[in-house]
DRENNUZA-411122 format. One record per residue (C-alpha): x, y, z; residue number from 0. Coordinates in Angstrom, 2 decimals, padded with zeros to 5 digits. Example, Ala and Ser with C-alpha at 12.3 -4.5 7.8 and 13.67 -1.06 7.14 Angstrom:
REM DRENNUZA-411122
(node (012.30, -004.50, 007.80), 0)
(node (013.67, -001.06, 007.14), 1)
END
This chain:
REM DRENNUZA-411122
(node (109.62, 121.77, 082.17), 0)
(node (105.95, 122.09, 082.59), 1)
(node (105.27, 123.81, 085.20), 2)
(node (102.01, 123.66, 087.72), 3)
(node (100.28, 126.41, 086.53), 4)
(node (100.34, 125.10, 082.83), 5)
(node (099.37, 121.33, 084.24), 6)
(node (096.11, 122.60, 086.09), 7)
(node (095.07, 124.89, 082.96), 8)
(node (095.49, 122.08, 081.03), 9)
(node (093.11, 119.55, 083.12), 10)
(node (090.73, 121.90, 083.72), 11)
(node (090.47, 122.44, 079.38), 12)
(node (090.30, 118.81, 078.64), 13)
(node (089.56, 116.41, 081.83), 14)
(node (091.39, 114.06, 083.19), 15)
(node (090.53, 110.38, 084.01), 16)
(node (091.06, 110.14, 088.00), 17)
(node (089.14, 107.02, 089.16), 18)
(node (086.98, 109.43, 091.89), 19)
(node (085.19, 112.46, 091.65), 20)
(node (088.22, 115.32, 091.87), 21)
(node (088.45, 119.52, 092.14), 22)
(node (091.58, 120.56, 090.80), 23)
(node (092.97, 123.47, 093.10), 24)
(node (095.44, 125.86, 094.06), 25)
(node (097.09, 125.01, 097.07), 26)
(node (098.86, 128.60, 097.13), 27)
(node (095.53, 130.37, 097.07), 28)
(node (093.48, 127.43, 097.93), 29)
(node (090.94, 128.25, 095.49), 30)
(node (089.41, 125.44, 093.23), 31)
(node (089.80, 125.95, 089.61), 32)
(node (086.29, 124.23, 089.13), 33)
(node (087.80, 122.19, 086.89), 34)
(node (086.29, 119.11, 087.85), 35)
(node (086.08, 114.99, 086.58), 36)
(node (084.00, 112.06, 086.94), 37)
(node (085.58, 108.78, 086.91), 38)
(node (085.10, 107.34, 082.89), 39)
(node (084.09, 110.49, 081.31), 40)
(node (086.82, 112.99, 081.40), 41)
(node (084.59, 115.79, 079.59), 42)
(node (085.27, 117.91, 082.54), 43)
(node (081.04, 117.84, 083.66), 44)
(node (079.89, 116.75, 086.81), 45)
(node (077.72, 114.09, 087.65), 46)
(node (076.05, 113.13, 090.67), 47)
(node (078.68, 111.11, 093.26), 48)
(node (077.58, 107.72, 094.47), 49)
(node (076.71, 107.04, 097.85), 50)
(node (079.71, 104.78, 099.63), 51)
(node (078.53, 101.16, 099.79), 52)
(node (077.41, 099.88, 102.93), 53)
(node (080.17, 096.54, 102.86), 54)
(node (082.38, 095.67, 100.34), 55)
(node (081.97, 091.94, 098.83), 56)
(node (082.64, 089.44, 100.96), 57)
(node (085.97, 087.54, 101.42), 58)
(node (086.47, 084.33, 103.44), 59)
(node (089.40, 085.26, 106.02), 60)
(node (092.47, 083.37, 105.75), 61)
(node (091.57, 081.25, 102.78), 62)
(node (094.28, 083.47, 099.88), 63)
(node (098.03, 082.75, 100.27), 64)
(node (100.47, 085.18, 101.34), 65)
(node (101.75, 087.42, 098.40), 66)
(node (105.37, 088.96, 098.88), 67)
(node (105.98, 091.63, 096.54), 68)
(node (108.40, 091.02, 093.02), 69)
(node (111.22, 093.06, 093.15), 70)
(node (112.58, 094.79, 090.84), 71)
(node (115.16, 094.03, 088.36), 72)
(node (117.85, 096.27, 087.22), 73)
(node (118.16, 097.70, 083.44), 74)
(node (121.97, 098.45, 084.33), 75)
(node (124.35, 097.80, 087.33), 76)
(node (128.03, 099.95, 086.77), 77)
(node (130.52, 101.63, 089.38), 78)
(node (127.91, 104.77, 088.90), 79)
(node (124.89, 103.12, 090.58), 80)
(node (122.34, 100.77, 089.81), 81)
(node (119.63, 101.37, 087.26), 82)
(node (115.83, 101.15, 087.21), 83)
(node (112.97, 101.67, 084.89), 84)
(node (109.60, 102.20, 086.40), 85)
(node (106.42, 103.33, 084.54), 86)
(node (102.56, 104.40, 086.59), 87)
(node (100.42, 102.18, 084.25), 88)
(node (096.85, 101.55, 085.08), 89)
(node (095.68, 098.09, 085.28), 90)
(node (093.33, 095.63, 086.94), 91)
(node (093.77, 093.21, 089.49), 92)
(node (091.97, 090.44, 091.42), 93)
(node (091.84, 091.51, 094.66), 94)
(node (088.34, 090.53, 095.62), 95)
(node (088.54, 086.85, 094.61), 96)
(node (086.28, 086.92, 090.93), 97)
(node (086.25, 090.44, 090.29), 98)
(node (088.80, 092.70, 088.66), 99)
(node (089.67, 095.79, 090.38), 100)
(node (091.11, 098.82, 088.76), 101)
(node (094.13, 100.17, 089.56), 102)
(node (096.87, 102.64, 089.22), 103)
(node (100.23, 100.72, 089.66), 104)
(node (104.32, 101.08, 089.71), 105)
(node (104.88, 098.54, 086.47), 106)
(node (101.22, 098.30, 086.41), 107)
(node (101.12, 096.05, 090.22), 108)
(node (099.48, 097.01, 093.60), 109)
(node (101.97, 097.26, 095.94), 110)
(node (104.08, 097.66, 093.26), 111)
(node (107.64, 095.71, 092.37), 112)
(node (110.40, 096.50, 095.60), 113)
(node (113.19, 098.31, 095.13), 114)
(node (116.57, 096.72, 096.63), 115)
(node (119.71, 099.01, 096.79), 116)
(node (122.73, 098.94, 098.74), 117)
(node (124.23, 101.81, 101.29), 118)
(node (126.39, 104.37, 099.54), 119)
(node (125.73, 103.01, 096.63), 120)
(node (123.28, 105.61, 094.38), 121)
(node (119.99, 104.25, 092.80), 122)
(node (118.14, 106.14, 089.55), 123)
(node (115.41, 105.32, 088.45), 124)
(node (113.48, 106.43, 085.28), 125)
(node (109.91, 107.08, 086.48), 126)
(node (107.62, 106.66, 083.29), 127)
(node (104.43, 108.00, 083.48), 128)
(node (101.44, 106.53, 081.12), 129)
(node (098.68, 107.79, 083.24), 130)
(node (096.24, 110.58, 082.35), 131)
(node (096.78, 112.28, 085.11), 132)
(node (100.61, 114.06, 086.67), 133)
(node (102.21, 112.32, 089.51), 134)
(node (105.20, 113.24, 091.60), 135)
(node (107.18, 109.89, 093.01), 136)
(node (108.27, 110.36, 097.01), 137)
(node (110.83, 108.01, 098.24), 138)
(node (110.00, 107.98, 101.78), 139)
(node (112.63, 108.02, 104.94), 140)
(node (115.32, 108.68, 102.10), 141)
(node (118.11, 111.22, 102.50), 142)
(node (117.64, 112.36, 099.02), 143)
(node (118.73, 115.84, 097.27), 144)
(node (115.40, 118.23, 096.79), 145)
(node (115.66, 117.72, 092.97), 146)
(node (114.65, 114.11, 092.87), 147)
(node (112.93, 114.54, 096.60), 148)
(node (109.44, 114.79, 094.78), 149)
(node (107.81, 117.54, 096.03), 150)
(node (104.16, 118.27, 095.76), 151)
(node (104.51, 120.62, 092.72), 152)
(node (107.51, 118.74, 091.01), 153)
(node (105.15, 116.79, 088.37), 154)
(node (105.17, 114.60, 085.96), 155)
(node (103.43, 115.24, 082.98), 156)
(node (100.85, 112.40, 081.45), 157)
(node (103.08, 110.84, 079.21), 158)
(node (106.50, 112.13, 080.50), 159)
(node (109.29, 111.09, 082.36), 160)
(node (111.93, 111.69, 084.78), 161)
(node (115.09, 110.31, 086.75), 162)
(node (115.37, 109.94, 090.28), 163)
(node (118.87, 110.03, 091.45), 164)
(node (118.50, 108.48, 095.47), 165)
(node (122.36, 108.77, 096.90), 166)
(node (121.38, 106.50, 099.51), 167)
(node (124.11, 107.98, 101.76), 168)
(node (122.27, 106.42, 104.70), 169)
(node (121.83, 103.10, 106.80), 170)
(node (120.26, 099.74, 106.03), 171)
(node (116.43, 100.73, 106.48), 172)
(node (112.83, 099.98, 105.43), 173)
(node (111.67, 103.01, 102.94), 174)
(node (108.86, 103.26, 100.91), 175)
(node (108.02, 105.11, 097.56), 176)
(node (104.70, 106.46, 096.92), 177)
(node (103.11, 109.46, 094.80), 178)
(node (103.37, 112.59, 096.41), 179)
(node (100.97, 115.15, 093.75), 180)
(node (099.69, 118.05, 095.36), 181)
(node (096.18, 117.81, 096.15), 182)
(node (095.51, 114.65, 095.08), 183)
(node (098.24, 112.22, 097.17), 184)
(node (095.13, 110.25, 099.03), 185)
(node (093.26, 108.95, 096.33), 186)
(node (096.36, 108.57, 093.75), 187)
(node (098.07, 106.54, 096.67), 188)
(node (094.82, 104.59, 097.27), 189)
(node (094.22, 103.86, 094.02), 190)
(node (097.62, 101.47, 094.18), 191)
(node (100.67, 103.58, 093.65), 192)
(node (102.97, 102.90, 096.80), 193)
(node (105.76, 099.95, 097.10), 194)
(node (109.01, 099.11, 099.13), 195)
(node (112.36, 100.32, 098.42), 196)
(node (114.81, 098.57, 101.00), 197)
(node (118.31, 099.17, 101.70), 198)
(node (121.07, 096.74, 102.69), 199)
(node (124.50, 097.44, 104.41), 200)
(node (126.85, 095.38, 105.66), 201)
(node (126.33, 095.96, 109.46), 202)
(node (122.69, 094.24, 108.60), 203)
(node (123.92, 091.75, 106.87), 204)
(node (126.06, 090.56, 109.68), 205)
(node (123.70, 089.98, 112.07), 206)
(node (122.16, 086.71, 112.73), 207)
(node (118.77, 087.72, 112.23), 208)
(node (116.02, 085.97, 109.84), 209)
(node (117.49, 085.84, 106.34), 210)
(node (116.05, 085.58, 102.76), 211)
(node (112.51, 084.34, 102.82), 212)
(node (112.03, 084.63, 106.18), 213)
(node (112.56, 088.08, 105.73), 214)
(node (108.85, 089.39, 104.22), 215)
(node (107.56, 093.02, 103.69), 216)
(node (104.05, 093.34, 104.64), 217)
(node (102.45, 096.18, 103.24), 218)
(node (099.03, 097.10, 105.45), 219)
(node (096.11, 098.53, 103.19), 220)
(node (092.25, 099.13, 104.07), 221)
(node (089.86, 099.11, 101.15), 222)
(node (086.32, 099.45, 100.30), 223)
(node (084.69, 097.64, 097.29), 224)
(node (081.92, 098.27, 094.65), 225)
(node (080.22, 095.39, 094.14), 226)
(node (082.20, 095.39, 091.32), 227)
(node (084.98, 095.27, 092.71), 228)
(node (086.41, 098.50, 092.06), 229)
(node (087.56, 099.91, 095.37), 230)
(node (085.18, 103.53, 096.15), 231)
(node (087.24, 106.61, 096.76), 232)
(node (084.91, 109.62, 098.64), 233)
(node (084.27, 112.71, 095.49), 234)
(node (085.21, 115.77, 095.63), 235)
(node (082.09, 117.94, 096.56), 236)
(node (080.83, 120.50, 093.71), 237)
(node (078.90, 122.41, 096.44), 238)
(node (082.08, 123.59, 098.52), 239)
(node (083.90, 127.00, 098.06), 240)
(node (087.08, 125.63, 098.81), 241)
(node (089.00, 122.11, 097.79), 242)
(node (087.99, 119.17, 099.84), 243)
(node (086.33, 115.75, 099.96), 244)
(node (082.96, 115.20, 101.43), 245)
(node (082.94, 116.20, 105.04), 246)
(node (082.42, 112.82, 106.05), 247)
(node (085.51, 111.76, 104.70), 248)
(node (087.84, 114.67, 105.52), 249)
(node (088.78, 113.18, 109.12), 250)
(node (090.23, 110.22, 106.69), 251)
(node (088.90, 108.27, 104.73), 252)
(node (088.59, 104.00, 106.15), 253)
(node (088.06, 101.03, 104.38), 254)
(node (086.47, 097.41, 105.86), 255)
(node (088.89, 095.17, 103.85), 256)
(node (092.10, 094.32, 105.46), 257)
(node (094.92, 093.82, 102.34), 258)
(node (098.12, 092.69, 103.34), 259)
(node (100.89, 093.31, 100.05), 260)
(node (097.18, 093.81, 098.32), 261)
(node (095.76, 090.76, 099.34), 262)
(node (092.46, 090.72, 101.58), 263)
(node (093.47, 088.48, 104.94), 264)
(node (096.49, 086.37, 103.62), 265)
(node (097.70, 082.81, 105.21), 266)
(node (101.35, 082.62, 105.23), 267)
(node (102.29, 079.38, 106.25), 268)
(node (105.56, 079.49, 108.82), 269)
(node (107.86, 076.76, 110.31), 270)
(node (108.49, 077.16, 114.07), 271)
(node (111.41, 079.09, 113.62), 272)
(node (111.91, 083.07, 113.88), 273)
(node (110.42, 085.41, 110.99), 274)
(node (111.65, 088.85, 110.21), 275)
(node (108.40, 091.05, 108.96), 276)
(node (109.04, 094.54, 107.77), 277)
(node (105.89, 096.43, 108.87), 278)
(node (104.82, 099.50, 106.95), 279)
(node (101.66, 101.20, 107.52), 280)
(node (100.60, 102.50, 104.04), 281)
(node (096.98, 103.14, 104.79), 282)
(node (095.86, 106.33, 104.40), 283)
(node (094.07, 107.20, 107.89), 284)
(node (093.75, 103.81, 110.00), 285)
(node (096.14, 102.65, 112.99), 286)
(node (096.89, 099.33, 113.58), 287)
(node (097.22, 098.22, 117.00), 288)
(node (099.02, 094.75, 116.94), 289)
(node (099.19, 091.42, 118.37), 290)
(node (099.06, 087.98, 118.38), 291)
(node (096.46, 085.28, 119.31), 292)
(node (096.88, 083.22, 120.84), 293)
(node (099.91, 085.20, 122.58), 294)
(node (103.09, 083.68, 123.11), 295)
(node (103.65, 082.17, 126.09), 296)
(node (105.40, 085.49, 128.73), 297)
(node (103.77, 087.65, 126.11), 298)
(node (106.05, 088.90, 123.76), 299)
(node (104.01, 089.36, 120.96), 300)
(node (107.06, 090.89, 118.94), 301)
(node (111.19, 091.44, 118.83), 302)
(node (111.43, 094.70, 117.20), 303)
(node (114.88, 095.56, 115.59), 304)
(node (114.21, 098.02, 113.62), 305)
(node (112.42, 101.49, 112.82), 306)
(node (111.82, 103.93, 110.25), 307)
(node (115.58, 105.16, 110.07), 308)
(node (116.80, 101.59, 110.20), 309)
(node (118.21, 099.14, 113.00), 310)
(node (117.47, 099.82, 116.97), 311)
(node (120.66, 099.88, 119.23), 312)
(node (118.94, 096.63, 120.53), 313)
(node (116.16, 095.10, 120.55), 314)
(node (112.71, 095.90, 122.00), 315)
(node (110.47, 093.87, 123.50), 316)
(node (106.63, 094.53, 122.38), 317)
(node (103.38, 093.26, 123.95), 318)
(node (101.71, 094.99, 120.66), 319)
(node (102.77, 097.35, 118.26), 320)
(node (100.97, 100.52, 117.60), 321)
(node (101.60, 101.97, 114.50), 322)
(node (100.40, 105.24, 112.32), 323)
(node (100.10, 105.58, 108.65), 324)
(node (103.81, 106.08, 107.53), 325)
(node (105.46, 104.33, 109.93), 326)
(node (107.70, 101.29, 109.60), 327)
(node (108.29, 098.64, 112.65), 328)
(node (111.01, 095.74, 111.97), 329)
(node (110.10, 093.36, 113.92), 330)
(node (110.88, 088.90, 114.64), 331)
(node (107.80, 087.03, 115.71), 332)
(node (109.09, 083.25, 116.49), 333)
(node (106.89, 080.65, 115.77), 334)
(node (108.91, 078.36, 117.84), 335)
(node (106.40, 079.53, 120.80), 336)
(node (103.60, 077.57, 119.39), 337)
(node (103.31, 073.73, 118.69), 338)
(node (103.21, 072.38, 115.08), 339)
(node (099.36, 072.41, 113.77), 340)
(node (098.78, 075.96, 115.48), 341)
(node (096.83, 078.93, 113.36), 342)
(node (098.28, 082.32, 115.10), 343)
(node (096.14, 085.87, 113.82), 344)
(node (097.69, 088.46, 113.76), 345)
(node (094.62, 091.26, 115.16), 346)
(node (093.90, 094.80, 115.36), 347)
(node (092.74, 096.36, 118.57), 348)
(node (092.38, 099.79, 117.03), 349)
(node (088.76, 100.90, 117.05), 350)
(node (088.60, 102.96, 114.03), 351)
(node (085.36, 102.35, 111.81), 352)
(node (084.68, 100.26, 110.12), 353)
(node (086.28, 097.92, 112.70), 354)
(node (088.75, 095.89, 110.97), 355)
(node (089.94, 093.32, 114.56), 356)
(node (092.33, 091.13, 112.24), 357)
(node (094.75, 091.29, 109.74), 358)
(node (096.54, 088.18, 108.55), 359)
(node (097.33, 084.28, 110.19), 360)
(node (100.24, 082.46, 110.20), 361)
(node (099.92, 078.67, 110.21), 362)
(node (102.88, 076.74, 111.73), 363)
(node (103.62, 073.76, 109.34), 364)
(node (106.47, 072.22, 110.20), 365)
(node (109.77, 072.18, 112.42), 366)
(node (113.12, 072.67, 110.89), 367)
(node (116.49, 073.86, 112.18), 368)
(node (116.55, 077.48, 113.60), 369)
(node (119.54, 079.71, 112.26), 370)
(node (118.96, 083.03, 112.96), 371)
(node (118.70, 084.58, 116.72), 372)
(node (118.45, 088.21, 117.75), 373)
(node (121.86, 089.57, 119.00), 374)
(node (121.51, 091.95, 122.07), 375)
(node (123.91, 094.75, 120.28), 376)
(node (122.53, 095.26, 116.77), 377)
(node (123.84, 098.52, 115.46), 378)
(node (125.06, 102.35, 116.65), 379)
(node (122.46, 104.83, 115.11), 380)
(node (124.02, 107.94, 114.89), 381)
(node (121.15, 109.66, 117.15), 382)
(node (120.70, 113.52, 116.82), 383)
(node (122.19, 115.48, 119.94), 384)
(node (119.37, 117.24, 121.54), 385)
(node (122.16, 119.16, 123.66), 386)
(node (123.76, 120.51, 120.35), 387)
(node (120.22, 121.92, 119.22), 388)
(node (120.38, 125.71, 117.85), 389)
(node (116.62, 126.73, 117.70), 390)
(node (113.46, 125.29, 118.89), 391)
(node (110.45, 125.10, 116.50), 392)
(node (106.86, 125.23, 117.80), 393)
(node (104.07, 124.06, 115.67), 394)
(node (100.16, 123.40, 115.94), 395)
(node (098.55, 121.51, 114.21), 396)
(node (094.85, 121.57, 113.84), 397)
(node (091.81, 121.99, 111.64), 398)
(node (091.02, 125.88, 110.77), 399)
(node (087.87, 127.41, 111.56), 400)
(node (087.13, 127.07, 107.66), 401)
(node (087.64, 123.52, 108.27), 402)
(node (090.94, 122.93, 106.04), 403)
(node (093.70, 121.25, 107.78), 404)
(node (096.30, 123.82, 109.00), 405)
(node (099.72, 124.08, 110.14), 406)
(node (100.16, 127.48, 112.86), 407)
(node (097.31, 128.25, 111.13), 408)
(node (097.84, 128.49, 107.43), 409)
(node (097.00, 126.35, 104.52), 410)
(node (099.88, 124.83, 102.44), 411)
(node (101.41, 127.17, 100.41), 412)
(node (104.08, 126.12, 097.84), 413)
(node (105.74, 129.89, 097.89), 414)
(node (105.52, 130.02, 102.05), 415)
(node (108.85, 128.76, 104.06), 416)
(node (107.63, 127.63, 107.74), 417)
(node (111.51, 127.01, 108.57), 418)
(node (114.68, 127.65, 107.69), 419)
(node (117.11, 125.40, 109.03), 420)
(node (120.97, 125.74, 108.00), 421)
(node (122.78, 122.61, 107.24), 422)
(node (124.27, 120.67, 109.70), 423)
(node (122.71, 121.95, 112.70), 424)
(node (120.32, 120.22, 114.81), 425)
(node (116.53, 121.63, 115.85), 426)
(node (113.93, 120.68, 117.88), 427)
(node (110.68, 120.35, 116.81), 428)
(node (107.54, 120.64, 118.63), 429)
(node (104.00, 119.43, 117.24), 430)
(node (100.85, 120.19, 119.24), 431)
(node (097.89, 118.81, 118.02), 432)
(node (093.89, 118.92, 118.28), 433)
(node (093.63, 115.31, 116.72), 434)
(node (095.60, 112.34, 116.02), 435)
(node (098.18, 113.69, 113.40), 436)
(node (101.27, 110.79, 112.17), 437)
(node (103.62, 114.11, 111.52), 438)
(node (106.38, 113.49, 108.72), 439)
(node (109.68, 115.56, 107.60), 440)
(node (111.22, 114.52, 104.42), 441)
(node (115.35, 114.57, 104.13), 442)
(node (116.03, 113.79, 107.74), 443)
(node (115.85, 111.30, 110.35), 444)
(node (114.45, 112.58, 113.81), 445)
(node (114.89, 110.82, 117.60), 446)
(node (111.71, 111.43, 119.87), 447)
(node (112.77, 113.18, 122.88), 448)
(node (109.55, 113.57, 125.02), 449)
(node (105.57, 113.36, 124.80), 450)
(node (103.48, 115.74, 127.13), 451)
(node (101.50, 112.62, 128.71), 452)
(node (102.02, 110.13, 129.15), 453)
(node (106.00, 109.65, 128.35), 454)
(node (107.65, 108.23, 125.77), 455)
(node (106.17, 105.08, 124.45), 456)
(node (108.04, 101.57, 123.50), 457)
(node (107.69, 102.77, 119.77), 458)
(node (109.70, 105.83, 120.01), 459)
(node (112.63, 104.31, 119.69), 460)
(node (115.36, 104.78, 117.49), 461)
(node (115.81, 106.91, 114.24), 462)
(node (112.21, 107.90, 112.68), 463)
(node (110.48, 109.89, 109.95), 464)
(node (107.25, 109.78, 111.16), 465)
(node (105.95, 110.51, 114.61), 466)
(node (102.30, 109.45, 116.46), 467)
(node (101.19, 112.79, 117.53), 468)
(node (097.63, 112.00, 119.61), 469)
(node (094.90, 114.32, 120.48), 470)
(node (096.25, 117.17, 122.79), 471)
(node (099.82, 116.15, 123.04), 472)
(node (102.94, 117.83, 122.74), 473)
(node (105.57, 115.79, 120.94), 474)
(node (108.79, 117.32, 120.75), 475)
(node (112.00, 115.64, 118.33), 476)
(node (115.11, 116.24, 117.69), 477)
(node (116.65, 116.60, 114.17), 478)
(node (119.82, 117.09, 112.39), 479)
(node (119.05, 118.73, 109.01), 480)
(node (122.25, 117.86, 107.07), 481)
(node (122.40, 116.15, 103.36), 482)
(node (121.53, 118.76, 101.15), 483)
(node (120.42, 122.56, 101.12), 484)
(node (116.69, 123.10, 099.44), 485)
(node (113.48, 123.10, 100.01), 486)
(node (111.45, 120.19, 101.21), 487)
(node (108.04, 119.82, 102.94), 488)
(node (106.65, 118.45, 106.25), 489)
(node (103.17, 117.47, 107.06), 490)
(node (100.40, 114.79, 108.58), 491)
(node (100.98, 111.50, 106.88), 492)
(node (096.90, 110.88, 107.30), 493)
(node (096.29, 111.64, 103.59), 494)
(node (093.51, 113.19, 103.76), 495)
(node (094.68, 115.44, 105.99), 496)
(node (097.72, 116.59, 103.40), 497)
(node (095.47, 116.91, 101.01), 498)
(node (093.08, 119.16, 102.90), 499)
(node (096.53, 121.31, 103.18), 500)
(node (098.03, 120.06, 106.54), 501)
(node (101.37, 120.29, 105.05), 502)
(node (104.54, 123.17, 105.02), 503)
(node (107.72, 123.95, 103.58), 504)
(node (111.03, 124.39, 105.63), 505)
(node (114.30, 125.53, 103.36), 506)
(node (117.68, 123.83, 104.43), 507)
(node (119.99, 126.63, 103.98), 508)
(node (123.98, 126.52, 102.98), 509)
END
């Protein structure tokens, strides 16, 4: 296998294509191997960055139809799993109506094609990858062995390959798979390479909820454009003794172009009946506060019935949903509130700039027998015990003084173990933060026991990944680290932030 060392000398002797400005660095020493590339001339010299542009072309809101993502078709379907074959091809698309973007896709596609597997039942797929750059695939929220967990350092070679074996010993659930290279995750993932993997069980398919195509993935993106159309990623600055993107950008980088499955504001026409949207929050810095307008009449903007880790115990009423990059809300929105002839928008309250204040409209078309309804029982997540806990964890997160992104203090380091969990036992987890931080754990599913102000939220509940930590709080969860023994990594899910080190190992021992 090649291993990290060999993949960096190798970049740094011949250049690699990467669609920004990149450093390539050592995350155990964080020291940049000055190996550095400029989009379209992988010779390895520098030239000056562009400035960001000041808008991105201009799109008429609400005027391009809803896309729902292809999904995936099997190469092979026996009693040992089912089969896939999935290659990182670069392509173009038309995002920006008349232009053709560039982009890095699964099967050449931004989101790329979703995944659909079954509890219990395993899923492998065959990763091809026919980029010039590595790439590391991370199926995220599964309960997956370390070997095919995709860790930072675990590449793929331009040109190689490798098989992902996903047990999916684990509930119905929304998951997502995106690239997970050290480094480099932001701009790999913004330039296209994330898509749905969902898993169905039997308890989910039981329940009356909204079925088939009234059960939709919506992917949330923000973009910036070139006037060209290609979407503007910040460089990597030449100047700096240490990895990083321009300083301007290393908060997180935020785009003024809504995409919604990687179109920019999509019209999905609805009938007045209940819809069944699987929420993910794939950008890599921006929150999305959201809601409906007009609201439904007693304000219930949303049903949510599910979270990261799968279905709610019931469901949960929401006058908005706030939601981090990472995180996955399952929610029904029933356009039975509003008359025939209405145009609802979905907006965004969150204040991050550039502003984006809405994200997608429905338009209700047409009435037609409702057969779905929201039971008040919908499932019995197996909730970690916070009684049964062993150890407590404590850990800050926070920019350095250097002004890398830190965990307790210390830069990602592939070699350094932060925690050492033994399998089967349960820990909580504390996160203290100086910003906003969405904090993820691969492997395992966490419940949110308690926030230091103000208390727990409406979008705690249930079985999740990823966790809102905001400025100054305390956030303490509760996990149960069984599966499999290895090594796996936990860090802020604002990609930027990972990639300016905010990230840490933790070894689930036998």
């Amino acid at each position: 296998m090649t291993t990290r060392r060999q993949l960096l000398a190798a970049m740094a002797e011949v250049g690699v294509l990467l669609g920004v400005n990149a450093v390539v660095t050592s995350c155990s020493t964080g020291t940049p191997k000055r190996a550095v590339q400029q989009a379209g001339v992988g010779d390895g010299e520098w030239t000056p960055p562009r400035s960001p542009p000041k808008t991105s072309p201009g799109v008429s809101r609400f005027t391009l139809p809803f896309r729902r993502p292809p999904e995936l078709r099997p190469t092979r379907d026996d009693p040992s799993g089912t089969y896939y074959d999935l290659a990182q091809q670069a392509g173009t698309a038309e995002i920006i109506p008349g232009l053709r973007t560039p982009i890095w896709g699964y099967g050449g596609t931004f989101p790329g094609p979703t995944v659909i597997g079954r509890s219990d039942r395993p899923v492998i797929i065959r990763h091809r990858n026919e980029l010039r750059v590595p790439v590391s695939v991370h199926l995220h929220g599964g309960r997956t062995p370390a070997t095919s967990d995709g860790y930072p350092t675990d590449l793929i070679a331009p040109g190689g390959s490798r098989e992902y074996t996903y047990p999916q010993g684990q509930r119905a659930a929304t998951l997502w798979y995106h690239d997970h290279r050290v480094d480099f995750t932001a701009p790999q993932v913004h330039m296209g390479l994330a898509g749905f993997h969902l898993i169905r069980d039997d308890v989910d398919d039981a329940l009356p909820l909204p079925k088939g195509d009234k059960d939709i993935p919506v992917l949330l993106t923000d973009r910036l454009f070139e006037a060209d159309g290609a979407m503007f990623y910040p460089s990597v600055d030449p100047s700096l003794s240490k990895p990083g993107i321009y300083p301007w950008a290393m908060n997180g980088f935020y785009g003024d172009t809504m995409l919604v499955n990687g179109v920019p504001w999509p019209l999905l026409q609805v009938s007045a009946t209940k819809y069944r949207f699987r929420i993910l929050n794939a950008s890599n810095a921006r929150i999305y506060e959201l809601k409906l307008d007009p609201a439904p009449p007693g304000g219930v903007h949303f049903v949510q019935v599910g979270s990261d880790g799968g279905l709610l115990a019931g469901p949960v009423s929401q006058d908005r949903l706030v939601i981090s990059p990472a995180e996955r809300f399952d929610v029904i929105i029933d356009f039975a509130a509003y008359p025939v002839g209405t145009r609802v928008v979905m907006t965004n309250g969150w204040a991050d700039k550039p502003v984006i204040d809405q994200v997608m409209a429905f338009d209700v078309v047409r009435t037609e027998p409702e057969r779905s309804s929201i039971p008040a029982v919908l499932s019995t997540p197996d909730m970690p015990d916070p009684n049964a806990a062993v150890k407590t964890r404590k850990f800050e997160v926070k920019r350095r003084s250097d002004g890398m992104w830190g965990i307790n203090g210390d830069m990602f380091d592939e070699h350094r173990i932060s925690a050492d969990p033994k399998l089967g036992t349960t820990e909580i987890w504390e996160f203290t933060s100086d910003v906003r931080h969405p904090m993820h754990l691969h492997l395992v599913h966490f419940a949110v026991l308690s926030r230091s102000y103000p208390a727990l939220g409406p979008f705690d509940a249930g079985l999740k990944d990823t966790v809102h930590v905001r400025p100054g709080e305390t956030v303490r969860v509760a996990a149960r680290f069984d599966g499999w023994p290895g090594k796996y990594v936990f860090h802020c899910h604002n990609l930027e932030h990972e990639d300016m080190m905010m990230m840490a190992n933790f070894q689930v021992t036998p």
